[in-house]
N, C-alpha and C positions, 0 to 999 in steps of 0.2 A: 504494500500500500504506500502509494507517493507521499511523503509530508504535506504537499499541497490540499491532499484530500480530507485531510483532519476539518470536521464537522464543528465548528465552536459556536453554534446554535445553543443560547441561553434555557437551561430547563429548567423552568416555572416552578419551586417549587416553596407551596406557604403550609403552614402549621397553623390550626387552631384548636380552640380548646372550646367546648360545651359542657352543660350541664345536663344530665340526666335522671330523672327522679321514678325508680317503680316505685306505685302508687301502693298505698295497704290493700287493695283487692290483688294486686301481683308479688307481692315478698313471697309469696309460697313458692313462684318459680322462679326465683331469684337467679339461683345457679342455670339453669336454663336460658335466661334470660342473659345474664353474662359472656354464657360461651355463646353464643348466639352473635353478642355486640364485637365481641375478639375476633370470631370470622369475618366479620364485615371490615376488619379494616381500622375499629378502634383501639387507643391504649386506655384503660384504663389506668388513670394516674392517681387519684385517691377516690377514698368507698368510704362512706358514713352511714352507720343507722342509727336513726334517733325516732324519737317521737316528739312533732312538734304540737306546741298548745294550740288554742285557737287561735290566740292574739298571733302568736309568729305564723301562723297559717293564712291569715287575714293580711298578716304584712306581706307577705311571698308571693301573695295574688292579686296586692294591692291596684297594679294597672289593671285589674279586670273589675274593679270594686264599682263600677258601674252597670253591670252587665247584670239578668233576671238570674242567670249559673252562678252568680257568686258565695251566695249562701251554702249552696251547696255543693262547688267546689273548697271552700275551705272545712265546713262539716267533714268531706271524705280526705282532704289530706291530713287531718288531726285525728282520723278515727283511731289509728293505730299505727304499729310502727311503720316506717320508710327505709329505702335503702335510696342513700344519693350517688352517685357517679362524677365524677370530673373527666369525663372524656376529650380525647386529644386523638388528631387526623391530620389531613389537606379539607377543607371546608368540613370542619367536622359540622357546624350549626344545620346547613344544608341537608350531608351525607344523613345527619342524626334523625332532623325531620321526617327526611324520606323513606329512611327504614321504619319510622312509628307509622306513616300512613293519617289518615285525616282522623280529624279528633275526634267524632262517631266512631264507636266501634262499628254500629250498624251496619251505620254508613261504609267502614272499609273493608267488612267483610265481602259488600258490591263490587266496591270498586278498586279495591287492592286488599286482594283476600292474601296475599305473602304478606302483610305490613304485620307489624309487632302490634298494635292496638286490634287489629281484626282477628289475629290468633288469642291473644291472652286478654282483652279488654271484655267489657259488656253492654257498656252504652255511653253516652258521652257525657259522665261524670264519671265512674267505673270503668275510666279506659284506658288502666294498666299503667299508661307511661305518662310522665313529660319530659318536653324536651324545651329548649330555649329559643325565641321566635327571632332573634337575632344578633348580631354582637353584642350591642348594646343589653341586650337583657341577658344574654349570656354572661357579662360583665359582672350585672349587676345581682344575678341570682348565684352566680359562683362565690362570690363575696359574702353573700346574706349565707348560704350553708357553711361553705367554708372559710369563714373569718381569718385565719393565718393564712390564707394562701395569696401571692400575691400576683395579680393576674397584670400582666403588660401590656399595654395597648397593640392589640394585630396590627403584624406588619403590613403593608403595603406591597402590591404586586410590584411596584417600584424601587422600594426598598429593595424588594430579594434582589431583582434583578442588578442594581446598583451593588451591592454586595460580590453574586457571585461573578459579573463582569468584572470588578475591580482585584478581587482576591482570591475567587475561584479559577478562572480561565487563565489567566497569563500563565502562571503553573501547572494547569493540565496540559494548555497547548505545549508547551515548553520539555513536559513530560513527555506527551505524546508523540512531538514531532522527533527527542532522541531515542522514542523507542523503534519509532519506522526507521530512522539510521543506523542504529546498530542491528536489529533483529536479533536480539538473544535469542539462544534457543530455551532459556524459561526464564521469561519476563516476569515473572514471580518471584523467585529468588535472585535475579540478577541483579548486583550491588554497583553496577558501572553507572546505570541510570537509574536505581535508585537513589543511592545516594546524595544525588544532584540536588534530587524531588525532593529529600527531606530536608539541606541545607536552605531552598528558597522557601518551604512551608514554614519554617521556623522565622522566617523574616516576615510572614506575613501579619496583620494585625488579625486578632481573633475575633471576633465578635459574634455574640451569640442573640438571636431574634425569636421570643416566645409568642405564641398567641395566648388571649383567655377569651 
């Protein structure tokens, strides 16, 4: 392969983090419900169960404290215990939503009968899961469970990209192009070109970009 041919196409690549709540009509399939979210793609980074009062239940759903569901959204998240999730992805808020399915269980048994609310929920206040409607509320409900965690403002498809063009790439290329000139025969162990790669990694500035 020519040096010329080296591909240094930037790969998009962002981190976020969501919250996750099975509801007290779903703790029984808790474990179920976990290896379930692992297949899909997430990390689970911390797990809570508590049981919250009303008043912390009434705060948790407070942007919905207009709505006719609220009474009875907060009644079923106090009934009994909860397990919370901090889950982490690429568009985990997105990914998260789409695997719960619409907020009817009924309803998604219709019309997305694979979604996690359509198998394990029962109607749309018994519907197993929540998940966080967006950054922003993901922010702010990762916070209200998890008080010690400190969540960083998502990066920006900009960011990444600014990052891995500036401290990513010149070192791969750089990599990659002494690996097409010499051609070891195991580029794996071969210390000629690697060595090179770890003297310039070590020059580079580190910086690490979280989502919450």
């Amino acid at each position: 392969m020519a040096a010329e041919a080296v591909d240094t196409e930037l790969i998009r690549v962002l981190v976020e983090c969501t919250l996750a709540i099975i509801k007290p009509d779903a703790v029984h399939k808790e474990l179920e419900i976990e290896e379930i979210i692992l297949q899909s793609g997430f990390l689970i980074v911390q797990r809570r169960k508590l049981h919250l009062s009303p008043e912390l239940a009434s705060e948790f759903y407070s942007q919905q404290s207009g709505q006719l569901s609220f009474p009875s959204l907060t009644a079923h998240l106090c009934s009994a215990p909860l397990v919370a999730l901090l889950l982490a992805r690429d568009s985990a808020v997105q990914r998260w939503r789409e695997l719960l399915g619409p907020v009817d269980s009924q309803r998604a048994r219709e019309t997305h009968p694979r979604s996690l609310r359509a198998i394990y929920g029962t109607d749309k206040i018994r519907n197993a899961l929540h998940g966080s409607d967006c950054f922003t509320a993901a922010e702010r409900e990762i916070s209200f469970i998890f008080p010690n965690t400190t969540i960083e403002p998502f990066p920006s498809r900009q960011a990444a990209e600014n990052y891995l063009s500036k401290y990513v790439n010149p070192t791969l290329l750089k990599a990659l192009t002494q690996l097409c000139k010499l051609k070891p025969t195991n580029p794996v162990v071969s210390g000629a070109w690697q060595g090179d790669v770890k003297k310039q990694s070590r020059g580079s500035k580190n910086t690490v970009a979280r989502g919450g």
